[in-house]
Phi, psi and omega in degrees: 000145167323119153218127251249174182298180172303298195317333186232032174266138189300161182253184221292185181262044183246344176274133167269161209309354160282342177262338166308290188310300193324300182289309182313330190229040179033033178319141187255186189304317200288317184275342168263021181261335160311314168318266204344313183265029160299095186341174158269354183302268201309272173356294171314325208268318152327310211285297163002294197289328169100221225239118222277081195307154158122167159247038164213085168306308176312324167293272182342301152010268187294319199287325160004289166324279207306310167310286167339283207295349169261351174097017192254134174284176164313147163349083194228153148033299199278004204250002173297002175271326185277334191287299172303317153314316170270000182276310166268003187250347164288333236226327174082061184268132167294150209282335169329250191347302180320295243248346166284328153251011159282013191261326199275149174346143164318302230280327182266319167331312188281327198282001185251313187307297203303356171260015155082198213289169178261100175294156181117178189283286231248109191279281168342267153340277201311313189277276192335287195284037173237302183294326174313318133336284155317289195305335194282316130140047165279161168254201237271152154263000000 
């Protein structure tokens, strides 16, 4: 018998649907262990959205969650403002930083939300020289 390549042989049916979504968008342990404690409502409306583009999925994830669980449809254009707000009251930004990176592009607004929370003493400083990075078109340090 025919046996199609690695790439497009389906994977087995013994995986459940979470572990399926998990392995399909390379999800690490913490983030399908999130998936998991999910309503099946909030899971469908994941699923729904299809397959979680960006280069942290396990992020792309969460802010996902966190929209579903606020009542937010899929992701669209008009909602980067909401993307930020929540983005600064998780990281605890101050409105100076907030208002600096809402001055800057979409295009950058999203590659700085999208490398996920701001670690450090100084949130603020670290989300500055992380956009400044980005606007300079450096990558992740």
């Amino acid at each position: 018998a025919f046996a199609a390549p690695a790439a497009f042989q389906p994977m087995p049916r013994s995986l459940s649907p979470i572990s399926r979504f998990a392995k399909e968008n390379g999800l690490d342990a913490q983030a399908t262990s999130k998936l998991r404690e999910q309503s099946a409502a909030v899971q469908q409306q994941v699923y729904a959205e299809g397959h979680l583009s960006g280069r942290n999925p396990n992020a792309v994830l969460s802010g996902r969650i966190r929209r579903i669980l606020e009542g937010g449809g899929p992701s669209q254009v008009g909602q980067e403002e909401d993307i930020i707000a929540s983005f600064a009251r998780e990281n605890g930004l101050d409105e100076k930083a907030v208002q600096t990176l809402r001055e800057a592009s979409m295009d950058v607004q999203y590659k700085v939300v999208e490398e996920g929370p701001v670690t450090g003493r100084n949130p603020n400083a670290v989300l500055l020289s992380r956009l400044r990075r980005v606007q300079a078109g450096g990558g992740r340090s």
